[in-house]
SERO-4910 file (N, C-alpha, C, O; in steps of 0.05 Angstrom, whole numbers):
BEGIN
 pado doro    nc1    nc2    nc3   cac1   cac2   cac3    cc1    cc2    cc3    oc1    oc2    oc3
  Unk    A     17    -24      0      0      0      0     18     25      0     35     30     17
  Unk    A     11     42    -22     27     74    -28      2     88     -3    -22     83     -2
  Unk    A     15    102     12      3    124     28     22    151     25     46    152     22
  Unk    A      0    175     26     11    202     19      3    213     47    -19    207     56
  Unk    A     18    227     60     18    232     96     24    268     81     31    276     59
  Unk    A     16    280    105     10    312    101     23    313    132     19    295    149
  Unk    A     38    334    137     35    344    163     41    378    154     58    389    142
  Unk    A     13    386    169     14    422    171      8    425    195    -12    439    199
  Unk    A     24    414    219     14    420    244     35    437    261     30    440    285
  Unk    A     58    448    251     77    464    264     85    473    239     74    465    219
  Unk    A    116    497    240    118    505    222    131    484    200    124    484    177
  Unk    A    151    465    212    164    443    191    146    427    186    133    417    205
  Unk    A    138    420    157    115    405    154    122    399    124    143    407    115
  Unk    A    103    384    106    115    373     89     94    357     71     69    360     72
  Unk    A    107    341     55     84    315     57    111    286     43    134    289     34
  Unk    A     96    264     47    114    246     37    100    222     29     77    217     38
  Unk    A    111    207     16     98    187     -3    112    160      4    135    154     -5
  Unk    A     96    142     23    105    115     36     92     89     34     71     82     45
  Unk    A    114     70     12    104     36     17    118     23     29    134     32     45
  Unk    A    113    -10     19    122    -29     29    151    -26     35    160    -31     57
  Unk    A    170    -14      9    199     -9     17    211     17     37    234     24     42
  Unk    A    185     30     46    196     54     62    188     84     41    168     92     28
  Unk    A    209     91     47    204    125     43    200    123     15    215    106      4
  Unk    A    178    141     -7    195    141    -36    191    167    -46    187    172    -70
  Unk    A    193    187    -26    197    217    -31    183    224     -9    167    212      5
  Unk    A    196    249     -8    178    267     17    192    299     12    215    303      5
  Unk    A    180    312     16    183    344     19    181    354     39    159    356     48
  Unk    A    202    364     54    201    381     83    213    409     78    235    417     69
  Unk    A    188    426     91    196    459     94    195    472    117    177    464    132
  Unk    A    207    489    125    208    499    144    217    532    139    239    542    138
  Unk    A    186    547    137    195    579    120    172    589    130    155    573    137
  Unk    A    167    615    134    146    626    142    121    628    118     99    639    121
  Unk    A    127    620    102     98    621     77     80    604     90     90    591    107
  Unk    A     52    601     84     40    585     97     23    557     85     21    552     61
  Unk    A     15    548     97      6    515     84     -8    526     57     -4    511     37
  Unk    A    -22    545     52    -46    550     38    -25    557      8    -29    546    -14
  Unk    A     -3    578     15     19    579     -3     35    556    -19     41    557    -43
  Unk    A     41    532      1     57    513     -6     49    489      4     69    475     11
  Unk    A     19    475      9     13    449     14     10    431    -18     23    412    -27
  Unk    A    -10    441    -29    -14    445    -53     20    428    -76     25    405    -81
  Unk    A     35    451    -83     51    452    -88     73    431    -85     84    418   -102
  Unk    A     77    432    -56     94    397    -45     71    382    -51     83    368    -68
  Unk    A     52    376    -52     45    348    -58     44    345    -97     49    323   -106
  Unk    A     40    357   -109     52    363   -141     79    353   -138     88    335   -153
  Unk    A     92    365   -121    122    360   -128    132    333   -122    145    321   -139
  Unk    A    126    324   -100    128    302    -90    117    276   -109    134    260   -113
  Unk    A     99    272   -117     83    257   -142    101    258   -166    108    237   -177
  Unk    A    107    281   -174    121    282   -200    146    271   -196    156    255   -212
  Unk    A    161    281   -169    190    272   -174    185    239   -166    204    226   -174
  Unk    A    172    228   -157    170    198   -156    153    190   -179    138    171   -175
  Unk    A    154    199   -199    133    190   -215    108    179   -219    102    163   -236
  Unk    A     92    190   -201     73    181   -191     51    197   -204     54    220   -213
  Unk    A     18    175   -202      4    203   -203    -12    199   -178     -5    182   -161
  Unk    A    -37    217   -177    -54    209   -145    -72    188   -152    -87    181   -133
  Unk    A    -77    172   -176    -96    154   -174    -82    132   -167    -95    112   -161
  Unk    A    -53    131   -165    -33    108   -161    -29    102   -126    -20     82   -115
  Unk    A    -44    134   -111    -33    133    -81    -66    111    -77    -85    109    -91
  Unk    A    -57     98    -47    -74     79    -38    -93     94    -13   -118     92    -12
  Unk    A    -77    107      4    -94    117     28    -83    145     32    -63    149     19
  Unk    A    -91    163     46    -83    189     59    -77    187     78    -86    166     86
  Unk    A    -64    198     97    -61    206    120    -51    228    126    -29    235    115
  Unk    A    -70    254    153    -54    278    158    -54    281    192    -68    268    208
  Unk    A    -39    297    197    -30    296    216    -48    314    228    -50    335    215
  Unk    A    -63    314    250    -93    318    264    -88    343    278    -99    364    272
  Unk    A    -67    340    300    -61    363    323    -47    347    343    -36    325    339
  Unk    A    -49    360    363    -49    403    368    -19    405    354      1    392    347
  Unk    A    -31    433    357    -15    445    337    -18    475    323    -26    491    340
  Unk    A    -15    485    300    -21    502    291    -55    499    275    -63    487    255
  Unk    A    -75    524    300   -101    507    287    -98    529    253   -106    516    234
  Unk    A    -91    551    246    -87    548    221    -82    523    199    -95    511    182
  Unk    A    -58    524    208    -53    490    194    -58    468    195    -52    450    179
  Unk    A    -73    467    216    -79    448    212   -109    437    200   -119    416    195
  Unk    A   -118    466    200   -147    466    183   -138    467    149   -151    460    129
  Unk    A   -114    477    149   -104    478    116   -108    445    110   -125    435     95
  Unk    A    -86    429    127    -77    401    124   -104    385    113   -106    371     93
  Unk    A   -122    391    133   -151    371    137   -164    381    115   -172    364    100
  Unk    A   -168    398    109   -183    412     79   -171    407     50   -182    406     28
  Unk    A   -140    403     57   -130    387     35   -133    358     30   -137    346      9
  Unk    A   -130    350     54   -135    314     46   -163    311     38   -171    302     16
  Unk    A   -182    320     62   -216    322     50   -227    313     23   -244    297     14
  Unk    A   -206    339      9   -220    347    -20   -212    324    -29   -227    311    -44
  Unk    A   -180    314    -19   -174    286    -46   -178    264    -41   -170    246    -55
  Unk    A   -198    259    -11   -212    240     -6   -233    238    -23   -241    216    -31
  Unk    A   -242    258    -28   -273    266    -36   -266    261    -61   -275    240    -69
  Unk    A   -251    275    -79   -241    271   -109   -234    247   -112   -253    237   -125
  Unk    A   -216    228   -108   -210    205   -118   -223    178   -100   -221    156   -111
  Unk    A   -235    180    -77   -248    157    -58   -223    145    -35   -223    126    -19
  Unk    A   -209    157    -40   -188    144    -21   -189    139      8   -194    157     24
  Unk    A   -185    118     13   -184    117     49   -166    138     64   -142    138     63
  Unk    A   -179    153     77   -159    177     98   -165    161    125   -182    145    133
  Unk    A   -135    177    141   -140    170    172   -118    191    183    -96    197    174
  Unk    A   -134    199    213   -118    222    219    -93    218    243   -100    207    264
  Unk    A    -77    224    241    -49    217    262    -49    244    282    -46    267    275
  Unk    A    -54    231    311    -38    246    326     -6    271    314     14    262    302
  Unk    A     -9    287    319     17    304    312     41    299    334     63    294    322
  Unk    A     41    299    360     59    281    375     59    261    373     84    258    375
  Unk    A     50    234    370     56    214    366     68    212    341     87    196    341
  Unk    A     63    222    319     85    229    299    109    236    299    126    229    283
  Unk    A    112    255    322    137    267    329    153    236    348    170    220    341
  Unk    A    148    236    357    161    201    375    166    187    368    184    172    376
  Unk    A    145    181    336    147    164    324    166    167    298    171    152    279
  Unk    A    176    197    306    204    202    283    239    180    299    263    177    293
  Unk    A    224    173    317    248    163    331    248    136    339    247    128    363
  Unk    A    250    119    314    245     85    331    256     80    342    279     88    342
  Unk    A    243     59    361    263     37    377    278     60    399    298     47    407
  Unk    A    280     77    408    291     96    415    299     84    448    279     72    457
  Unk    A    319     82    464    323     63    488    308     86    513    303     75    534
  Unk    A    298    124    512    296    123    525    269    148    524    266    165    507
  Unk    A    257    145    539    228    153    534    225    180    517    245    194    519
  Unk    A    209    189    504    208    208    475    195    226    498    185    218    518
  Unk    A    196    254    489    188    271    499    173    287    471    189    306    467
  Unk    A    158    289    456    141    306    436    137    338    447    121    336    466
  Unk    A    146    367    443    139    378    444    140    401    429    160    410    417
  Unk    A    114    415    431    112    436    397    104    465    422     90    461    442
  Unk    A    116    494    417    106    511    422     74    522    423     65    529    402
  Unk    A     60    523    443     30    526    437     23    561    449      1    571    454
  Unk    A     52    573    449     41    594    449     30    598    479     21    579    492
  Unk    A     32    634    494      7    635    513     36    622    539     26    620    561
  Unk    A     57    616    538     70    602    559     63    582    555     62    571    577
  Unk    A     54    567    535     43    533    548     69    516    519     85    523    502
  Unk    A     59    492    530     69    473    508     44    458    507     26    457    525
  Unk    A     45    441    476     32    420    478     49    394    480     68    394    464
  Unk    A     46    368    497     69    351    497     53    327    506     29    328    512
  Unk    A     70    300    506     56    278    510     90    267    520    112    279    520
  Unk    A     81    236    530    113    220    539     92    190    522     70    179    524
  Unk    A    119    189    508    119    164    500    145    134    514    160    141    533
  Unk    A    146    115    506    168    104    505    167     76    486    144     70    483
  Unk    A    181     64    477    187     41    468    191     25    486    206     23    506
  Unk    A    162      1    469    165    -27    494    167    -47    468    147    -56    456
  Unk    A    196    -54    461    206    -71    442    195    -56    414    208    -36    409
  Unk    A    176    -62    397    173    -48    374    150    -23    372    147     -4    356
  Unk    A    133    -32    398    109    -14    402    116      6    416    131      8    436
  Unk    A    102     24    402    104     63    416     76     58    438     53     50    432
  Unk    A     89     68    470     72     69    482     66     91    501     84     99    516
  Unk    A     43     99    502     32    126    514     42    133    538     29    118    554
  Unk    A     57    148    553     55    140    582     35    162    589     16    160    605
  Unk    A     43    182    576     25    216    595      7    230    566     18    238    545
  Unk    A    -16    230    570    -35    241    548    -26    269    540    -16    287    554
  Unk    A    -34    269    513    -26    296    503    -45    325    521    -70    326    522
  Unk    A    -35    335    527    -42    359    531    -29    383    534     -5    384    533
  Unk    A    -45    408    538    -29    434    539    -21    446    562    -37    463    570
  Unk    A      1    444    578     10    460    602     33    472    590     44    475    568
  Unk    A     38    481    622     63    499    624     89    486    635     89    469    652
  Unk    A    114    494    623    134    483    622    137    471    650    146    449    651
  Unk    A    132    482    670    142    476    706    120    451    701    130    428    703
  Unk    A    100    453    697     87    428    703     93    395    687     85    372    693
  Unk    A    111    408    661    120    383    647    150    371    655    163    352    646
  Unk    A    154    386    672    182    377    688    176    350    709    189    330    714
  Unk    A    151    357    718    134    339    746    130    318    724    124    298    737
  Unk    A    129    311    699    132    275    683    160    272    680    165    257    661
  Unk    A    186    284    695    202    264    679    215    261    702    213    278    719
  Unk    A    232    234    706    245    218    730    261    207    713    278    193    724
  Unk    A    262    207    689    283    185    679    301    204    652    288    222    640
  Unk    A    324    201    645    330    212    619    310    205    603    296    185    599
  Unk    A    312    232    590    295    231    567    291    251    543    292    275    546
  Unk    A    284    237    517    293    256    492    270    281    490    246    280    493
  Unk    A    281    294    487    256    317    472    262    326    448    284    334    441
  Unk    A    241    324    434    240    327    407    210    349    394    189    349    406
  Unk    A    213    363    370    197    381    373    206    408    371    227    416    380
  Unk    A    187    424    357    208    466    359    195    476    383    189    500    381
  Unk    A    188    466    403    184    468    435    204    466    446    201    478    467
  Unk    A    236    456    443    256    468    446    270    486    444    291    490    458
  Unk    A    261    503    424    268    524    419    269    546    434    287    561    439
  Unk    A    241    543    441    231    565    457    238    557    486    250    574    498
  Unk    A    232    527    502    242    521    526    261    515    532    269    522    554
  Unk    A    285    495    508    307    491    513    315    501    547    304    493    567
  Unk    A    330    515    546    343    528    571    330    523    596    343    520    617
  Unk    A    303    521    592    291    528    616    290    496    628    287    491    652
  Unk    A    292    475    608    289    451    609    318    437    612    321    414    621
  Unk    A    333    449    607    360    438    611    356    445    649    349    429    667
  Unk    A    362    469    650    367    473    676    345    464    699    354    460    722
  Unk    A    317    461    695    306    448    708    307    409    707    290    393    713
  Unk    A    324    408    699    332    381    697    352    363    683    352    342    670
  Unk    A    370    383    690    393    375    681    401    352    671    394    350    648
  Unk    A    413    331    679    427    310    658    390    300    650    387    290    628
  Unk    A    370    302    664    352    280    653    342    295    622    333    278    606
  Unk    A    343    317    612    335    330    583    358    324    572    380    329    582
  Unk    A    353    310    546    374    302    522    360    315    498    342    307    484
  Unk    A    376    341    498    378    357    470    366    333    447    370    309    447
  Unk    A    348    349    427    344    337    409    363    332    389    380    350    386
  Unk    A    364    311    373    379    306    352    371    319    323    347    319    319
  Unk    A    386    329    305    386    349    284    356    337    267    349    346    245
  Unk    A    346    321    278    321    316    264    303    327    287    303    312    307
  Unk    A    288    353    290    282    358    317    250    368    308    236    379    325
  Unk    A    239    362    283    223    379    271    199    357    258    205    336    247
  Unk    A    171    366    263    149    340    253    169    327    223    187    336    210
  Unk    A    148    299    223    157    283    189    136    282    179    119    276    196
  Unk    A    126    287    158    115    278    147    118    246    136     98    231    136
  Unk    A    138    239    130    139    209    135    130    191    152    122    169    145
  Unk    A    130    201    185    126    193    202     95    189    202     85    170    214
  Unk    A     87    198    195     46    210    187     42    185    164     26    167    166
  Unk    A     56    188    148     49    174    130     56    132    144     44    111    139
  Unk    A     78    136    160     76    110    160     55     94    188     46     71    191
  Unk    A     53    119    204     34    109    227      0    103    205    -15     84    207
  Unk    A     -2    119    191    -17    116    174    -30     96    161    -54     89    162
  Unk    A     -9     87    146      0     71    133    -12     42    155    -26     24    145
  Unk    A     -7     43    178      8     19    198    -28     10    194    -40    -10    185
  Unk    A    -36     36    207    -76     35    206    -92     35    182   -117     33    181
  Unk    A    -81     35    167   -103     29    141    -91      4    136   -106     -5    119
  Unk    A    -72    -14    141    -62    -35    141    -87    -57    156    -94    -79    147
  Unk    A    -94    -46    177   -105    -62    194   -133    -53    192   -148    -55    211
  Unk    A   -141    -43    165   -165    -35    163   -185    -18    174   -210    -19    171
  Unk    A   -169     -4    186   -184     25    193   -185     47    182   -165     54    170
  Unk    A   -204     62    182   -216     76    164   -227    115    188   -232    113    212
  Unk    A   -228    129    180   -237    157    193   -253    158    172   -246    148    151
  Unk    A   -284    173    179   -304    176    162   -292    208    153   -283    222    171
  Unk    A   -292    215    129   -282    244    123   -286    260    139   -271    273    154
  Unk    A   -323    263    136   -338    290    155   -325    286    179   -317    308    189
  Unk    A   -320    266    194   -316    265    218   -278    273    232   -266    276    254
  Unk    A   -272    272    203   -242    285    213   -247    316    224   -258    337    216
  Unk    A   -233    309    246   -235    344    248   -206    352    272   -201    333    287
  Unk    A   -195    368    274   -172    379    281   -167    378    313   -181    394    326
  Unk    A   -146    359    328   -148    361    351   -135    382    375   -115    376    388
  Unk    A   -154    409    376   -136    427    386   -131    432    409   -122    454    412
  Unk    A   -134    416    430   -137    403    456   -142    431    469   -150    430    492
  Unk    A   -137    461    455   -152    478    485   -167    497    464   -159    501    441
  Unk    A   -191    509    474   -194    531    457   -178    552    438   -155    558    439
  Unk    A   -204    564    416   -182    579    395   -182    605    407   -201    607    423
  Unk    A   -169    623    405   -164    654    411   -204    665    403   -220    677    417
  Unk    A   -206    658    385   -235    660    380   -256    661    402   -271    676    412
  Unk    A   -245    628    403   -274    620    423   -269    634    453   -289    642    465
  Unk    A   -242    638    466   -243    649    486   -250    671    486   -264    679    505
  Unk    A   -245    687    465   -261    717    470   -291    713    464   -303    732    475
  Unk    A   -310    695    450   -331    683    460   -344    687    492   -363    698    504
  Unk    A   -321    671    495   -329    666    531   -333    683    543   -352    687    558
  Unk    A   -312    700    538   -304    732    549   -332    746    546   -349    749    563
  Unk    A   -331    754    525   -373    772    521   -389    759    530   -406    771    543
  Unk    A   -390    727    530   -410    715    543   -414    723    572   -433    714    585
***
């Protein structure tokens, strides 16, 4: 099975094209233009330089949230339509567990985290139990002091949530934060193969029912609240 994986859920995002032999193209950007500019575009490019066309891809997969809810409403509106246009099976991937899952087999528990803006992060703890990625702490949105209180053990962080915390995370926990490695940024590969893993096993997301997981309210709806 060819699967085409999308991730527009932070700024590095991409899309990539994954079978049975692994990777067979992918496009990763990381530029301030936005999905609406260049989602489009990488997935053209990506098709052509593998010689592919889209009636040849087998399933979709995009990368859900949290994250950027701009993009990630770009992401879901693009797969939609080529669900809708060609009939293809879509299914939507966690955006941290994508990020964890840029790191197999990894010996010591994954740390996923993306900037959410507001002082918060969004983050989850994974770890590897032999080949399976397993959940330890649910995704959600806090503040850096409170994501210090999950870790007791070394552990990787990965994600442009370093960017911004780095420092603050080194020094509140010294040897246990291990700098990310130069791959520090979502895959779209990674989307495509968790993807991949679930349309394997015959699961399916009903289109309408995809919808963007932005685990806290939008700037919107809080000022909602606010007049209310």
């Amino acid at each position: 099975m060819i699967v085409l994986g999308i991730e527009s859920a932070s700024p590095q995002g991409g899309v990539a094209l994954l079978g049975e032999e692994g990777v067979i193209a992918e496009y990763v950007l990381n530029v301030k233009a936005t999905y609406a500019e260049r989602l489009m575009p990488a997935i053209d490019r990506v098709l052509h330089d593998a010689r592919m066309s889209i009636s040849e891809v087998e399933g979709l997969a995009v990368s859900i949230g949290p994250g950027s809810f701009t993009g990630l409403r770009i992401g879901l509106s693009t797969v939609k339509g080529l669900a809708l246009a060609t009939g293809k099976p879509v299914v939507g991937i966690s955006t941290l567990q994508a990020l964890a899952w840029s790191l197999p087999y990894c010996r010591y528990p994954v740390c996923p985290i993306l900037d959410a803006r507001k002082k918060e992060l969004y983050s989850a703890l994974f770890e590897y139990r032999g080949v399976e990625l397993v959940c330890l702490k649910e995704e959600r949105a806090l503040v850096p002091e409170a994501l210090v209180q999950w870790i007791s053990q070394p552990t990787l962080f990965v994600g442009d949530g370093w960017h911004v915390y780095g420092a603050f995370l080194r020094e509140a926990l010294g040897g246990l934060a291990i700098p990310p490695p130069a791959l520090r940024g979502a895959s779209p590969a990674a989307v495509a193969d968790l993807g991949r893993r679930r349309l394997l096993r015959g699961d399916r997301d009903q289109v309408d029912e995809l919808v963007p997981r932005y685990i806290r309210p939008s700037e919107a709806e809080l000022k909602r609240r606010e007049r209310a």
